[in-house]
BALOLUM-388275 format. One record per residue (C-alpha): residue number from 0; residue in one letter; x negated, y negated, z. Coordinates in steps of 0.1 Angstrom, whole numbers, plus 5000, padded with zeros to 4 digits. Layout:
<rec num="NUM" residuo="a" px="X" py="Y" pz="Z"/>
...
! end
This chain:
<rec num="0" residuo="x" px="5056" py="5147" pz="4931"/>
<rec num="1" residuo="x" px="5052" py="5108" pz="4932"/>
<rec num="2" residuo="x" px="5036" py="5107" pz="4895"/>
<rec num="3" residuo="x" px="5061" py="5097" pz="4871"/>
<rec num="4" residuo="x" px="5061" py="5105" pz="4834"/>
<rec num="5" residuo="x" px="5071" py="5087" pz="4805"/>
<rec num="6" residuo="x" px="5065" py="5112" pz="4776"/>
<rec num="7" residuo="x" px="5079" py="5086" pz="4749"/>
<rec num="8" residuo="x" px="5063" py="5095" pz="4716"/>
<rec num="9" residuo="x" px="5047" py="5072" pz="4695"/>
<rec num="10" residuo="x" px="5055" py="5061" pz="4660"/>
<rec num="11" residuo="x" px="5051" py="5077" pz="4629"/>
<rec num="12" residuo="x" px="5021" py="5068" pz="4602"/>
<rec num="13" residuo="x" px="5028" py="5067" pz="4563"/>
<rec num="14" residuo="x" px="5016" py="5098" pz="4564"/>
<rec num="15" residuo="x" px="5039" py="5116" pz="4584"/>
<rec num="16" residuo="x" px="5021" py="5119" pz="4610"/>
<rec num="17" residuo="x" px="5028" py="5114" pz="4649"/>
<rec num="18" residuo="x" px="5009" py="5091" pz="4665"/>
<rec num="19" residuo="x" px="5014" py="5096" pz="4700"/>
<rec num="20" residuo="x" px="4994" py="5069" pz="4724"/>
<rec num="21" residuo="x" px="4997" py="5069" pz="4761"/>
<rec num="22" residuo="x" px="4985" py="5042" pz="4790"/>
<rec num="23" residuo="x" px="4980" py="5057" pz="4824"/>
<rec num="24" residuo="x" px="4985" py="5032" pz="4854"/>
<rec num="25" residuo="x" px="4956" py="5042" pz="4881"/>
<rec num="26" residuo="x" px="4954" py="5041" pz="4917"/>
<rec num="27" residuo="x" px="4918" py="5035" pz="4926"/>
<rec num="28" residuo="x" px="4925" py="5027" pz="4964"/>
<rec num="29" residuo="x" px="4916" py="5003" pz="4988"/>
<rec num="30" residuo="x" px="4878" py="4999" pz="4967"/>
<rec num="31" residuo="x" px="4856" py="5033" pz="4980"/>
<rec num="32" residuo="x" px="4852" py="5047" pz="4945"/>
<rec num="33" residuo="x" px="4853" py="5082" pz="4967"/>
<rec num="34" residuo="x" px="4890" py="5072" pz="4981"/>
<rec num="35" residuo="x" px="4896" py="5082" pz="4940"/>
<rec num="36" residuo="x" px="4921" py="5109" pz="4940"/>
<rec num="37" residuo="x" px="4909" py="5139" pz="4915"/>
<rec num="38" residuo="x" px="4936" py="5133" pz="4889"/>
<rec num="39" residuo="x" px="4927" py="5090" pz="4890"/>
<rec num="40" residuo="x" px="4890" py="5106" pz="4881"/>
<rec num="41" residuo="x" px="4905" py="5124" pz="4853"/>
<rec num="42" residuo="x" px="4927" py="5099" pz="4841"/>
<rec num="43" residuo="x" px="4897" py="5078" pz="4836"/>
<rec num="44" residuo="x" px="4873" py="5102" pz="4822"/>
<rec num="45" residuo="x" px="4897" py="5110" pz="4794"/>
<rec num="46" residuo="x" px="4906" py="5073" pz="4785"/>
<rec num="47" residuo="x" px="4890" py="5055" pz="4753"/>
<rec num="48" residuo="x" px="4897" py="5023" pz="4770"/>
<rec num="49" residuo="x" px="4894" py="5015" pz="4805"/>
<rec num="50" residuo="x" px="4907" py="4986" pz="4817"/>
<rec num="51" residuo="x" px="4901" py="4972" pz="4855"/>
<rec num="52" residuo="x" px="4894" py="4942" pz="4877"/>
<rec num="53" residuo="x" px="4862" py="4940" pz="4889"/>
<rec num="54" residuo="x" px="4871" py="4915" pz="4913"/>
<rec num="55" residuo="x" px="4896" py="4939" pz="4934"/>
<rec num="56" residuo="x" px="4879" py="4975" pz="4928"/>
<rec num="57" residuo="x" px="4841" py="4985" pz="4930"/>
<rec num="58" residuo="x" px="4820" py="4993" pz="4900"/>
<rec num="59" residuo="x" px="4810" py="5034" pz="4908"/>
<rec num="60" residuo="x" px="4848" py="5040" pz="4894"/>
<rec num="61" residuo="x" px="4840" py="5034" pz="4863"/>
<rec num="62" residuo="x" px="4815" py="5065" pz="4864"/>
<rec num="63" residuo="x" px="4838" py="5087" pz="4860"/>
<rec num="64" residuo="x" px="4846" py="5072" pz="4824"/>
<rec num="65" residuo="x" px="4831" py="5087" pz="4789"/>
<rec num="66" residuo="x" px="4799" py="5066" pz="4777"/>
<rec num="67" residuo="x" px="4818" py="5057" pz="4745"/>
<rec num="68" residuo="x" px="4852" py="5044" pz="4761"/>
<rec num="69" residuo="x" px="4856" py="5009" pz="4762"/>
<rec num="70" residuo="x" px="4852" py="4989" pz="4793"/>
<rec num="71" residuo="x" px="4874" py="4956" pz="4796"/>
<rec num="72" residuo="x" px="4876" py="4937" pz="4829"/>
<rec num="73" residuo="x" px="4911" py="4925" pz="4832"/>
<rec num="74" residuo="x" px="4896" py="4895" pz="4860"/>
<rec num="75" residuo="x" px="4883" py="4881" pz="4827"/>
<rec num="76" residuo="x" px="4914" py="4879" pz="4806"/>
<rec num="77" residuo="x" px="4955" py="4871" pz="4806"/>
<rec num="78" residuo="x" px="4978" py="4897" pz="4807"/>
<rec num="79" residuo="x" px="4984" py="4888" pz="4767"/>
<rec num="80" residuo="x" px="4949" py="4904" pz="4757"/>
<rec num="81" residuo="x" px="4955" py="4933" pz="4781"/>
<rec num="82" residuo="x" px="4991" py="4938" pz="4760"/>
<rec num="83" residuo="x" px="4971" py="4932" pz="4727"/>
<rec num="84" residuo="x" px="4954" py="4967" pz="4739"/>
<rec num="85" residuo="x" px="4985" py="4984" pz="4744"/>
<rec num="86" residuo="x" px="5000" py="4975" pz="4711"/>
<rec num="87" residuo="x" px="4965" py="4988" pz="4693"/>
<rec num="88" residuo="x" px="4973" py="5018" pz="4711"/>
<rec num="89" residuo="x" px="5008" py="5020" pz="4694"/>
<rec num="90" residuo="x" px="4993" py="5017" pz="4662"/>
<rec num="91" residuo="x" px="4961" py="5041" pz="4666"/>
<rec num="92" residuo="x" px="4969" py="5066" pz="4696"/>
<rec num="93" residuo="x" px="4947" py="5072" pz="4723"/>
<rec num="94" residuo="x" px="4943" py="5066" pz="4759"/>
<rec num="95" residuo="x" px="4941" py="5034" pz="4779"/>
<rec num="96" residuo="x" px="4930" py="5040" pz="4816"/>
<rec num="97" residuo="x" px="4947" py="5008" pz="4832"/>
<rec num="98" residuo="x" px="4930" py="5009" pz="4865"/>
<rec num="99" residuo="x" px="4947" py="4991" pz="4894"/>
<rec num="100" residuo="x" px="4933" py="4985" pz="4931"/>
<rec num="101" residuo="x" px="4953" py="5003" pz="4963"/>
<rec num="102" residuo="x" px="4987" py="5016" pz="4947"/>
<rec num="103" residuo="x" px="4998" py="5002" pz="4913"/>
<rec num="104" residuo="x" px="5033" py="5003" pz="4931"/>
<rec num="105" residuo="x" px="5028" py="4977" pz="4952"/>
<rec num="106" residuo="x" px="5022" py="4938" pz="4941"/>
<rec num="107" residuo="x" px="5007" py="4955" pz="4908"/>
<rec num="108" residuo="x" px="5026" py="4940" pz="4882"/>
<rec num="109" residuo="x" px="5029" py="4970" pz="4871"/>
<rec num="110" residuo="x" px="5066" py="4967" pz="4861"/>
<rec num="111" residuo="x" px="5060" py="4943" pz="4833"/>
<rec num="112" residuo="x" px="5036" py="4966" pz="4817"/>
<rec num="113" residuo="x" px="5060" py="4998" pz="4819"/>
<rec num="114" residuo="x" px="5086" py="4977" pz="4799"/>
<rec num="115" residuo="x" px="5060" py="4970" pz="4771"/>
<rec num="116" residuo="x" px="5046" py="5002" pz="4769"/>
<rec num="117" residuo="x" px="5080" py="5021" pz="4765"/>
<rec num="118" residuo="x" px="5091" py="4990" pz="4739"/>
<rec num="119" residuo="x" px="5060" py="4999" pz="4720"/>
<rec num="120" residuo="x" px="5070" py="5036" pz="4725"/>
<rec num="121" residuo="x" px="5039" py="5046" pz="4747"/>
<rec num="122" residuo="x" px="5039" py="5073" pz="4767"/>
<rec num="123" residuo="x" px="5031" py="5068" pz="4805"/>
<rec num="124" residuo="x" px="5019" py="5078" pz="4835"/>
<rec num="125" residuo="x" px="5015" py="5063" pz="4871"/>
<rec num="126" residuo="x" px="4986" py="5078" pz="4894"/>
<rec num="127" residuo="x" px="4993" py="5071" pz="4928"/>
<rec num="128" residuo="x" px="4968" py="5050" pz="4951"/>
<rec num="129" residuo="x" px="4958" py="5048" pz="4987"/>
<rec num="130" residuo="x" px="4972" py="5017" pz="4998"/>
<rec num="131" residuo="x" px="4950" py="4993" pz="5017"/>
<rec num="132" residuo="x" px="4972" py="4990" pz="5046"/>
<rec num="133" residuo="x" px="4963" py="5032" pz="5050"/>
<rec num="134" residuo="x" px="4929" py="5026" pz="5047"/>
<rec num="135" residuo="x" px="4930" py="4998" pz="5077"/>
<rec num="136" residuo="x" px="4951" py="5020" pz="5098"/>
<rec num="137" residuo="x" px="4925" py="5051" pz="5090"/>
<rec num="138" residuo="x" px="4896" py="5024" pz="5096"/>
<rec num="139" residuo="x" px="4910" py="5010" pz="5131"/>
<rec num="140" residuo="x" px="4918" py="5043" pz="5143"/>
<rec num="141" residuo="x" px="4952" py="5037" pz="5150"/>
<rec num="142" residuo="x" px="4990" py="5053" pz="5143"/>
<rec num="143" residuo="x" px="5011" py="5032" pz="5131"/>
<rec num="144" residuo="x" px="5045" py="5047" pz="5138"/>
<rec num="145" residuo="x" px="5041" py="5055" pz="5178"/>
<rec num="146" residuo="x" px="5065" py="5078" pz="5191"/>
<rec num="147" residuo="x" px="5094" py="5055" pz="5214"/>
<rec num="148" residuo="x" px="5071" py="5023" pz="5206"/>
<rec num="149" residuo="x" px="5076" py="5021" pz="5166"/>
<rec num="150" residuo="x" px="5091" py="5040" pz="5136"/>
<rec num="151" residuo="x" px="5091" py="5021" pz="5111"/>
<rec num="152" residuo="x" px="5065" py="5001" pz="5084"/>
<rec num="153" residuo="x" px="5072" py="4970" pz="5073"/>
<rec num="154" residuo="x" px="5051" py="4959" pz="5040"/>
<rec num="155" residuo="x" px="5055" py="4922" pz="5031"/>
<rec num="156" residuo="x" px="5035" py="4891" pz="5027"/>
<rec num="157" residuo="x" px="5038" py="4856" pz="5036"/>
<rec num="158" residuo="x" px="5061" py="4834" pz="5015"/>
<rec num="159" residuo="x" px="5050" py="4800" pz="4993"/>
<rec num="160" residuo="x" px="5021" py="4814" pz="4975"/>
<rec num="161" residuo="x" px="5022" py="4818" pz="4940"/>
<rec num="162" residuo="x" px="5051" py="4840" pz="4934"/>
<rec num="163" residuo="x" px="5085" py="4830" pz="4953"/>
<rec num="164" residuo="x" px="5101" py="4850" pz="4978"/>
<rec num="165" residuo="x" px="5135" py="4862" pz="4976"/>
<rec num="166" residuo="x" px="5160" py="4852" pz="5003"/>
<rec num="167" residuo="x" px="5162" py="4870" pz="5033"/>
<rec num="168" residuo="x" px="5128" py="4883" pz="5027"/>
<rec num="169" residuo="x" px="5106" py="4858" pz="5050"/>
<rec num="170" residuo="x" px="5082" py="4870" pz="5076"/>
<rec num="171" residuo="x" px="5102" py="4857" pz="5107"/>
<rec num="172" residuo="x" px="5136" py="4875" pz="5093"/>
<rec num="173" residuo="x" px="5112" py="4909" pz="5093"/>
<rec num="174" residuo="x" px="5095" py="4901" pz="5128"/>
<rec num="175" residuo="x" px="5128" py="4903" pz="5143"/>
<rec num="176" residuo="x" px="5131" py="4941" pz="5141"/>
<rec num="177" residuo="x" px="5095" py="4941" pz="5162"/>
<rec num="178" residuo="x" px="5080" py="4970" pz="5147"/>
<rec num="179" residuo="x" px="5050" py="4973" pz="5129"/>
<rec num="180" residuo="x" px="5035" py="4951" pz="5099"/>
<rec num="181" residuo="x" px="5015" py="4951" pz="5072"/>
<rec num="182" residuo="x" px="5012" py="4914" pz="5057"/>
<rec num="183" residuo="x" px="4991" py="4912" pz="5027"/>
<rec num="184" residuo="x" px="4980" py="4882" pz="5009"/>
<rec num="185" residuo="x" px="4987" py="4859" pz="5039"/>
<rec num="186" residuo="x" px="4952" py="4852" pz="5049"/>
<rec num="187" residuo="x" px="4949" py="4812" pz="5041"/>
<rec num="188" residuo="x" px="4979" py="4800" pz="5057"/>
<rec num="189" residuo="x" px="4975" py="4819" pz="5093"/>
<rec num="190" residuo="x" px="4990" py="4790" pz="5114"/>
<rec num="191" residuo="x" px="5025" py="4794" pz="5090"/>
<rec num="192" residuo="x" px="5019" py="4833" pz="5100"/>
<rec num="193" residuo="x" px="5013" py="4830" pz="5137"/>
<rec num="194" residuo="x" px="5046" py="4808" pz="5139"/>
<rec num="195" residuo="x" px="5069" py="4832" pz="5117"/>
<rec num="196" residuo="x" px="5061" py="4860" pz="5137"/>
<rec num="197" residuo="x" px="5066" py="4844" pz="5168"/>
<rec num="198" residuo="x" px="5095" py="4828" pz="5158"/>
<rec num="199" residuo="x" px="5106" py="4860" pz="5145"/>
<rec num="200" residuo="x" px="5102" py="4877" pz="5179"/>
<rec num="201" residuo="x" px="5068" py="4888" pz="5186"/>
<rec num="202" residuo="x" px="5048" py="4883" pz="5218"/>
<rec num="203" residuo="x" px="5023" py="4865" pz="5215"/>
<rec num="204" residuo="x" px="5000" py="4886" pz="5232"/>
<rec num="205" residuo="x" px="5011" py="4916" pz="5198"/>
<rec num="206" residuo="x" px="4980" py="4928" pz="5192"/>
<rec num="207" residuo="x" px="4968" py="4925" pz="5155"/>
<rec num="208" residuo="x" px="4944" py="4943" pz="5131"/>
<rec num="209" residuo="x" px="4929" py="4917" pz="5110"/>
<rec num="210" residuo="x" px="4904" py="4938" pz="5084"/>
<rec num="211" residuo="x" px="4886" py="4919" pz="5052"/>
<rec num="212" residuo="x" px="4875" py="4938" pz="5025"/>
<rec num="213" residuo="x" px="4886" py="4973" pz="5036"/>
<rec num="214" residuo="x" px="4862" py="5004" pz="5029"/>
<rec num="215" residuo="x" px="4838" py="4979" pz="5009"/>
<rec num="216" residuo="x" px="4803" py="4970" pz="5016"/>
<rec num="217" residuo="x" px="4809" py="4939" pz="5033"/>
<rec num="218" residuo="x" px="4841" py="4951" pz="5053"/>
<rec num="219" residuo="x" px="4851" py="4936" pz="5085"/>
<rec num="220" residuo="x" px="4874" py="4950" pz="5110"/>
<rec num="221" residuo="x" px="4887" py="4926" pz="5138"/>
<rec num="222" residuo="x" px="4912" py="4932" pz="5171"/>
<rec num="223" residuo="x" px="4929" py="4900" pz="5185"/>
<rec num="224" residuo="x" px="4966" py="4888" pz="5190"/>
<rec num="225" residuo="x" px="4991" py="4869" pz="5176"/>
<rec num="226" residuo="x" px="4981" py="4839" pz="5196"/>
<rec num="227" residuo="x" px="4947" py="4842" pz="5189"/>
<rec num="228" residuo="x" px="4949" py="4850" pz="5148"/>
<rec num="229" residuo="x" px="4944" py="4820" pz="5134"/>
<rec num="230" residuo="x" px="4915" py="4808" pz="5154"/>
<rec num="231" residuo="x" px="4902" py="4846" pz="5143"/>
<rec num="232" residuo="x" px="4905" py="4839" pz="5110"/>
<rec num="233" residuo="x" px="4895" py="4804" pz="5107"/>
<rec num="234" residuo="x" px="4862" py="4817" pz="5129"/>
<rec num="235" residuo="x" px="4852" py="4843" pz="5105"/>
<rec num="236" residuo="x" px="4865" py="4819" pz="5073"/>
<rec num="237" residuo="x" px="4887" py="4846" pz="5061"/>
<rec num="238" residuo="x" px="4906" py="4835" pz="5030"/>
<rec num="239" residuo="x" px="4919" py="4862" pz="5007"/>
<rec num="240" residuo="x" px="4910" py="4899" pz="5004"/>
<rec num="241" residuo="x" px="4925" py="4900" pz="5040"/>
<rec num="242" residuo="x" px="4952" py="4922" pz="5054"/>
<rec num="243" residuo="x" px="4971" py="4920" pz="5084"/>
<rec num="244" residuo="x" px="4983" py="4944" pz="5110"/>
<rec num="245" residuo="x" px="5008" py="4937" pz="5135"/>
<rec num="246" residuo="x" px="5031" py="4953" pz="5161"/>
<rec num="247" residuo="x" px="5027" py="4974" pz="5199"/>
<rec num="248" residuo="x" px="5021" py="5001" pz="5182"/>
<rec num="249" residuo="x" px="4984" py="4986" pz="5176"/>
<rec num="250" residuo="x" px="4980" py="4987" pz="5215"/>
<rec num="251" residuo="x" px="5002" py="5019" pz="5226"/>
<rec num="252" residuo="x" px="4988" py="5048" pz="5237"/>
<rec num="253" residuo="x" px="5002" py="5080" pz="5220"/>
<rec num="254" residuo="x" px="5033" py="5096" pz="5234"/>
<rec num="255" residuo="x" px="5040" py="5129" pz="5232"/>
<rec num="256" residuo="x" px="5059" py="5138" pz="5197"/>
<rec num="257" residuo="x" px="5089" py="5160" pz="5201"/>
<rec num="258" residuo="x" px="5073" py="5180" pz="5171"/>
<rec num="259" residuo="x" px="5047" py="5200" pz="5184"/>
<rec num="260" residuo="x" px="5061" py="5201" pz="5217"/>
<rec num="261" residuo="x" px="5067" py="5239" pz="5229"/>
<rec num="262" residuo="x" px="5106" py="5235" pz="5235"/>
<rec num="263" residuo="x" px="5108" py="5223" pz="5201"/>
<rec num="264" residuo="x" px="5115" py="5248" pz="5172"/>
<rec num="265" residuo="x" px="5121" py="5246" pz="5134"/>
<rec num="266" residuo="x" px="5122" py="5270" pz="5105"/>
<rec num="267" residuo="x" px="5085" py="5282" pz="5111"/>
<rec num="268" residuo="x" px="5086" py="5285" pz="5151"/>
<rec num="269" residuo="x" px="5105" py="5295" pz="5176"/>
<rec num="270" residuo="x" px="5109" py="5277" pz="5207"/>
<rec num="271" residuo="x" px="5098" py="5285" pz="5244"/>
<rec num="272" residuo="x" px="5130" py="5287" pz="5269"/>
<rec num="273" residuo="x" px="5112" py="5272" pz="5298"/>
<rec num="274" residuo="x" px="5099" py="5244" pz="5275"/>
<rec num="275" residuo="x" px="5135" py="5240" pz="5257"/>
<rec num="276" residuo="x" px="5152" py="5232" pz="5288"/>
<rec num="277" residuo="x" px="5125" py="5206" pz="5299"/>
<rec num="278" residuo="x" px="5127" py="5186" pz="5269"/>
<rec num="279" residuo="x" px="5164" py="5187" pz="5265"/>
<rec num="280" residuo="x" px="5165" py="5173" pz="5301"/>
<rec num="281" residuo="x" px="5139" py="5145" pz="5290"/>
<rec num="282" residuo="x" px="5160" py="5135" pz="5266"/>
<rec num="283" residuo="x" px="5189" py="5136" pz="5288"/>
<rec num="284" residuo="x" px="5171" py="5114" pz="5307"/>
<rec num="285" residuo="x" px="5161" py="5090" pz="5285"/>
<rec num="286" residuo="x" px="5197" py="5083" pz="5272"/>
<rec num="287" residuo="x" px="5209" py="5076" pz="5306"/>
<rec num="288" residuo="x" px="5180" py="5051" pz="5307"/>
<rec num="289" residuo="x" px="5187" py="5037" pz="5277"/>
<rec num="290" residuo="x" px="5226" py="5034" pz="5284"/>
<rec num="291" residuo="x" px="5217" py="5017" pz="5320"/>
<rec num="292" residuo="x" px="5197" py="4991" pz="5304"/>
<rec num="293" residuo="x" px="5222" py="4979" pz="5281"/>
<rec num="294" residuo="x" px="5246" py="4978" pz="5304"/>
<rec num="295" residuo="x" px="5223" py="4948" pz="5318"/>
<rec num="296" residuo="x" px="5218" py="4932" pz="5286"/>
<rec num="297" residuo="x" px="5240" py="4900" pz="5281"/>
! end
């Protein structure tokens, strides 16, 4: 179960009573109010306050909220006053819908508001989101983790914007393992991209996904390469709400996955002799490849 639960009770009134407030932390997605998973929709129609930014998520989410809850747009205000309703909650009880865009675990600063809300002795919850880099993959049509091409996701974003990058984290040290990419909030400063990932290892000619404003009105969905992303960008004067994706796997054609293959079996399914022997001779195969290749490597 990827919700988590923080069932922290509240504090106590002079009467005795306990008041028990709680702030749940919503996925709404990509911005398709329908990408809404049924418990985000719940979470919000039971909140007295709702909370979200209407510059990241589109305004049909919010009809899923009571007519008497309280609407804030968080695009408006500091995180202070968004804390100021999280300590009223403390006090009063309730609900606070905090409604976040893809998934509140990624670049939500979400973390700073857990650590408040348990100080304050809120209960929590975390509703996960569809991540923007699914939606792009869904919306492009394409796998991201190719059999024997790619395995493996890579979610980062470009360093020097407004919040530092740790060490070791830069986009070239990534490109090196040449799988795939999803690079988020790099899209004004494509020429620093385009030379990372090169310089990290990429072809130039890696093809790319460059999508703005995913599963909104005004999306736009764009193939090129690495060595023709920036003028891409700078064509279409694509500046923020722009994601990235990167790596062969954009360009492979499916291989055949050992999972649904006939000579495979697993708890459910037994598997066919004939078919057995064929792919354990593939993969035979393949490792003698393999082995012969790097015994040509340097």
């Amino acid at each position: 179960m990827t919700t988590q639960a923080n069932e922290t009770q509240g504090n106590e009134t002079q009467a005795g009573e306990n008041v028990v407030g709680k702030v749940t932390f919503v996925g709404a997605g990509p911005g398709a109010a329908d990408l809404l998973t049924f418990r985000a929709a719940r979470a919000i129609a039971e909140a007295d306050v709702v909370i979200w930014a209407a510059s990241l998520v589109q305004a049909e989410v919010l009809e899923h909220a009571r007519q008497d809850a309280e609407i804030l747009d968080s695009s408006l205000i500091p995180m202070e006053d968004v804390l100021a309703v999280y300590e009223r909650t403390a006090r009063e009880g309730g609900r606070v819908a905090r409604i976040h865009s893809g998934d509140p675990s990624l670049w939500g600063a979400v973390q700073e508001q857990l650590d408040r809300c348990r100080a304050l002795g809120l209960a929590t919850e975390i509703v996960p989101g569809v991540s923007s880099f699914s939606a792009v993959a869904a919306l492009a049509q394409r796998e991201l983790t190719i059999p024997e091409v790619a395995q493996s996701v890579i979610l980062t974003r470009l360093g020097g914007g407004k919040t530092p990058m740790p060490p070791g984290e830069e986009v070239r040290e990534f490109a090196r393992h040449g799988t795939t990419m999803a690079i988020f909030l790099s899209a004004a400063r494509t020429k620093q991209l385009v030379e990372e990932l090169v310089e990290g290892g990429y072809a130039p000619e890696t093809p790319v996904v460059v999508a703005y404003q995913a599963t909104w009105p005004e999306e736009l969905l764009l193939h090129c390469t690495i060595a023709t992303l920036e003028a891409t960008v700078k064509e279409h004067k694509l500046w923020k709400h722009t994601l990235f994706l990167v790596g062969p796997a954009l360009g492979a054609e499916g291989t055949r996955s050992h999972l649904y293959h006939p000579g495979h079996f697993h708890t459910f399914r037994k598997a066919e002799r004939g078919a057995r022997r064929m792919l354990r001779s593939a993969g035979a195969n393949a490792e003698v490849t393999a082995d012969s290749t790097a015994e040509l490597l340097p």
